[in-house]
N, C-alpha and C positions, 0 to 999 in steps of 0.2 A: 497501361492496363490492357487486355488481353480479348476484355470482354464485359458487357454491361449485364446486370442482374438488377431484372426489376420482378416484385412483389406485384401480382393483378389478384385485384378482389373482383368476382364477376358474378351477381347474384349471389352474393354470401358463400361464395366457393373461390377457397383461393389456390393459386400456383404460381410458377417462376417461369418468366419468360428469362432466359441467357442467350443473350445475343453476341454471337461471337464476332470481332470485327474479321476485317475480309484475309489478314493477313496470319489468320490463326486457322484455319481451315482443317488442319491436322490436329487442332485441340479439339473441334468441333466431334470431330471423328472417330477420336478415342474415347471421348466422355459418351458420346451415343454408343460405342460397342461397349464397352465395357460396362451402362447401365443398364444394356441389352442382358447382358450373359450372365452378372450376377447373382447365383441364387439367394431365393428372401433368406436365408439364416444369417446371411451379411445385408443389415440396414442399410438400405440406399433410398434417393428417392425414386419413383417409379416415372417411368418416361410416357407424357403423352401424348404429342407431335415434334415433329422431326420435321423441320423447315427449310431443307438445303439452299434453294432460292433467295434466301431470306437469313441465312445463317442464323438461323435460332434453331430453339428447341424450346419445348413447353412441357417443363418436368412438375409432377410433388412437389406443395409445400410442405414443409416439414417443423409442425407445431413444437416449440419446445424452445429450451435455451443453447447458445451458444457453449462449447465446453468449457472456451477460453473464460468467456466471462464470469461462468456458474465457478472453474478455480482459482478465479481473481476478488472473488467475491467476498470479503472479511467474515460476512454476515452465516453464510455457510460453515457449518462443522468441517474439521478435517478428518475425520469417518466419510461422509459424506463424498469427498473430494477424492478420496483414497478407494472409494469402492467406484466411481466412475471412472479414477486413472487407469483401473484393474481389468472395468467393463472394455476401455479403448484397447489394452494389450490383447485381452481375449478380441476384440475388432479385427484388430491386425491379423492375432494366430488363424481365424478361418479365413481371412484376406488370401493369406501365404498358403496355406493349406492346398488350394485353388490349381498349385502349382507343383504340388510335391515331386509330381512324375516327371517335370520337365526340366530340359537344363536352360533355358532360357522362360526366365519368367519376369511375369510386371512387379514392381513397384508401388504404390499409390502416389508416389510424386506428392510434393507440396503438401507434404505431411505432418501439416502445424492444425494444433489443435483448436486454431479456429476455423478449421473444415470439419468440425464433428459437433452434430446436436445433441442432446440430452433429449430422449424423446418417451414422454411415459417409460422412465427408465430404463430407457436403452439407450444406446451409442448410434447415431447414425453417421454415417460418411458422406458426403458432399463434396463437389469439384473433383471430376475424376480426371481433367481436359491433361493435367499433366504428367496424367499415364506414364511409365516408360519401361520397356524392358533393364533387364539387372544379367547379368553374365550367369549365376549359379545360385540356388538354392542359401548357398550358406551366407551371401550376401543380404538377406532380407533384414539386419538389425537396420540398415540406412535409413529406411521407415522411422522406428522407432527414434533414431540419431536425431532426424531431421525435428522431430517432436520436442525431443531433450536439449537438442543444442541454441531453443528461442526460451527455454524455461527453465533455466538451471534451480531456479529455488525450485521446482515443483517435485522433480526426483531426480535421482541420480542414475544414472545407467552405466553401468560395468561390463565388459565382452572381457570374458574368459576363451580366446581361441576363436575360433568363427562361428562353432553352433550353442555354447551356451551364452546365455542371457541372463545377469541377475539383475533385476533393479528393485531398490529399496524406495519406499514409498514409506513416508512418515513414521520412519522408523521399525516397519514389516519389509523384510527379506523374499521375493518372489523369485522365485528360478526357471527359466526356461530352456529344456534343454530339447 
């Protein structure tokens, strides 16, 4: 493990102290710039000390459920499950967006849907330590891969070429081109 997360309640105010151990330094690094630069129309948590010293950081807690768990969940409709798999695609597309102009752009790294909360009905992203750049634009479906290839029952994902994207979700056809 890379790095410890713990949960502090302090006067009824919570947050996440991540404490990176000493030989991840470059995780530490990415996750502090990249929560730095984010703008809010991509859910992140917000950052509020930065402890080089100490290799931590004291980000946002982030009220809500796990994604993994809310589409593991029997008990939940597949409506339900299909309109938050849609909210993470649309996560991704202004993630990638971010980037459009360049030819060397990030990744989200470790892009399993147990880094993303359900949050008053939104998507939030979490864990950004394993950042990384990607060669070209039309490489961004690896994101999504990385998602599809720990959940095969949850959808299926299709690359037509390198810039279209269809993935089928409970039986609705979504295309991204």
């Amino acid at each position: 493990k890379k790095n410890t997360v713990v949960l502090i309640n302090s006067n009824k105010e919570f947050f996440i102290i991540k404490v990176f151990h000493s030989s991840n330094n470059k995780g530490m690094q990415r996750e502090t710039q990249i929560l730095s630069i984010l703008p809010s129309n991509i859910n992140h948590p917000k950052i509020y000390q930065i402890d080089h010293e100490n290799n931590l950081i004291r980000i946002e807690y982030i009220n809500g459920q796990n994604l993994c768990d809310l589409l593991h969940d029997a008990r939940i409709p597949i409506e339900e499950k299909n309109k938050n798999i849609e909210k993470l695609a649309k996560w991704f597309a202004l993630f990638h967006q971010l980037n459009e102009s360049k030819k060397n752009f990030l990744l989200k790294g470790d892009a399993h849907i147990r880094n993303f909360i359900v949050s008053d009905g939104q998507i939030v992203g979490v864990d950004f330590e394993l950042l990384r750049p990607k060669g070209n634009i039309d490489s961004n479906h690896d994101d999504l891969y990385g998602i599809n290839s720990k959940n095969k029952h949850l959808m299926k994902i299709k690359f037509e070429g390198n810039k279209d994207l269809d993935i089928e979700i409970g039986g609705r056809n979504i295309n991204f081109h």
